[in-house]
N, C-alpha and C positions, 0 to 999 in steps of 0.2 A: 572460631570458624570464620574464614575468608564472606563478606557479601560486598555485595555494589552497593556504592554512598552516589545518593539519587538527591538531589538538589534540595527537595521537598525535606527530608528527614538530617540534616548537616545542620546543628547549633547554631553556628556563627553567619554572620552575613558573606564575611570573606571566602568563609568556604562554600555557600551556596553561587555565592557570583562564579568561582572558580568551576566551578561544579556545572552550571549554567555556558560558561565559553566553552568548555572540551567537549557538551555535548552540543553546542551547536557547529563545534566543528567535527561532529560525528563520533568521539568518540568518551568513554566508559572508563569508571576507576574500579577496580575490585580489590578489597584489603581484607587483612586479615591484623589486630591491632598489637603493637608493639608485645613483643614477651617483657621488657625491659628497661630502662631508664637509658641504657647503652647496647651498643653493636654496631657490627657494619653491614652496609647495604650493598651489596651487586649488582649491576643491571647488564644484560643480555638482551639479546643483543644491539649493539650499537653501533650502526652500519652509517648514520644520516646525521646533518645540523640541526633535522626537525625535533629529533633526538629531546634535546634539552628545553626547547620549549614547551613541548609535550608533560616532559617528566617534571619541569617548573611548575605547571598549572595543576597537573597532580599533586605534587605535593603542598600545593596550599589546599587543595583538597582535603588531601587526611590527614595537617594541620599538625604536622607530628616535625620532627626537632631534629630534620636531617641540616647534614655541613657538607660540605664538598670540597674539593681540591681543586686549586687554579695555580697555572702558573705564575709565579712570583711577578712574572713581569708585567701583567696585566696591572699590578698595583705600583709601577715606575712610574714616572717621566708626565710627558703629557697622557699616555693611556690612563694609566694609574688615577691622573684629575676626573676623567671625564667615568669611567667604569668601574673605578675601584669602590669609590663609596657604596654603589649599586650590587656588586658582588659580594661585598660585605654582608650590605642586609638580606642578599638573598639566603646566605650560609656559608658562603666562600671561604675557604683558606688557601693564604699563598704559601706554595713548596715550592723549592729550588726541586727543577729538574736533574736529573740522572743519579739519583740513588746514592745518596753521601751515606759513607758508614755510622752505623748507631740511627739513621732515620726513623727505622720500624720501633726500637725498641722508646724511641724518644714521643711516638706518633701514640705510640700503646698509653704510655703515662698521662697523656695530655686525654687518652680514652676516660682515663679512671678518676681524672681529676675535674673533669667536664663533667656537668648534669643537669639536663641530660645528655646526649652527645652519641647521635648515630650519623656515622660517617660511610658518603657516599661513594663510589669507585666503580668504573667500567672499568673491568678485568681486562678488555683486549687491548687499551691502551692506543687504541687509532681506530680513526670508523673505515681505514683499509684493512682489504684481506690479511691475513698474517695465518699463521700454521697453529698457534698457539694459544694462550691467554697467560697474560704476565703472572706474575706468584705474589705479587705483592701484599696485595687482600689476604691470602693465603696465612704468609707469615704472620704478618699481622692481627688475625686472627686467632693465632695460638700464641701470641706474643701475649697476646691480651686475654687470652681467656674467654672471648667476648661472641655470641651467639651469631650469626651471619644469615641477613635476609635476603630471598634473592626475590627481586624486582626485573618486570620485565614489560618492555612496549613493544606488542604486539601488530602490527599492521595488518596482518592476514584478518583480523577480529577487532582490529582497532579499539584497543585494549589497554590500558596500564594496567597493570597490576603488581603490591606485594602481597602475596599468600602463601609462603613459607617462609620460615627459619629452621635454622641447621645449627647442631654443635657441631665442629668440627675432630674428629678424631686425631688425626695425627698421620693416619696410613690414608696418604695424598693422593693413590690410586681408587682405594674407594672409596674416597669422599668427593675424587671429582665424578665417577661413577654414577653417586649420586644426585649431585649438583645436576649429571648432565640428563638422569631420565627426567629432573623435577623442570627443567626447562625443556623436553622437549615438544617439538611445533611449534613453538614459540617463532616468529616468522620477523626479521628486521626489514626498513624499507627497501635496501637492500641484501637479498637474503643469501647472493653469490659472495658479500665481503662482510661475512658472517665466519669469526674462528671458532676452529671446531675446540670445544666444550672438554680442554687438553691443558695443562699447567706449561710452561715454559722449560726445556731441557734446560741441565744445569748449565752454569756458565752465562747463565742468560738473565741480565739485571732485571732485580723483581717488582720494581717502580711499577703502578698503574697510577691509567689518569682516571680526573674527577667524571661523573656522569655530565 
């Protein structure tokens, strides 16, 4: 059962400090606790850069073993000196962007071979409007077998929350069907460059970025 992790009642000191800044900046975690050692994470909507700082403080929060995806190049040249080490420790992994062939199936192995290892992905893949949400999570998910949380930062309620997971079926129309009643009201800070809750027609590379 989902509840709200209250400063007071969080083990660790890490997660009470964390737990202590998001509500002094107004806002609340509600979790519901891993089904599993592995899966991936979703978050909806992702309209804002406050986005990830948000969703950072939370997850020291509920203290739980998420990774993310960054662009390869964040960890280059002079960026790479100065941020890479830092995105490292946050959970970071560098992907080459635009979708090389065999990524999914190469991303799924590195699932099963990690433990624990829940990986993070914003479906729409830009905090602009777009018609869609990428497929990549998607594939991936049934590449891997592997159970899918959906996580959402709320600003209407100024909120994070994950309190559900999903197995995924296979029939893509009603499992975004349901993806899209368990998100709904869910409110981004901007909620006009919010994609609607819709997989990518075909032909359409299924790469998503990190939360």
């Amino acid at each position: 059962m989902p509840f709200h992790l209250h400063p007071a009642s969080l083990p660790t000191r890490k997660q009470r400090w964390a737990a202590r800044l998001l509500a002094l900046l107004g806002w609340r975690v509600r979790f519901a606790p891993l089904p599993g050692p592995r899966g991936i994470v979703i978050v909806y909507p992702h309209t804002s850069n406050w986005d990830m700082p948000y969703g950072l403080i939370s997850k020291w929060v509920m203290d739980v073993p998420f990774r993310w995806l960054v662009k390869a190049s964040y960890f280059r040249g002079l960026t790479g000196m100065l941020v890479g080490p830092l995105f490292r420790y946050w959970g970071g992994i560098p992907v080459e962007r635009g979708g090389k062939a065999g990524a999914t199936e190469q991303l799924a192995r590195h699932l099963h071979e990690s433990e624990p290892f829940w990986l993070v992905i914003a479906p729409e893949g830009t905090r602009s409007y777009r018609s869609h949400w990428r497929s990549g999570f998607y594939h991936l998910a049934l590449a891997s077998r592997l159970p899918v949380g959906l996580a959402y930062i709320d600003y209407a309620t100024r909120e994070v929350g994950l309190t559900d997971y999903i197995e995924l079926s296979g029939d893509s129309e009603a499992d975004m069907v349901r993806i899209a009643a368990l998100y709904a009201g869910r409110q981004g800070r901007r909620p006009e460059q919010a994609a609607p809750v819709a997989l990518a027609p075909p032909g359409v590379p299924p790469v998503g970025r990190s939360a």
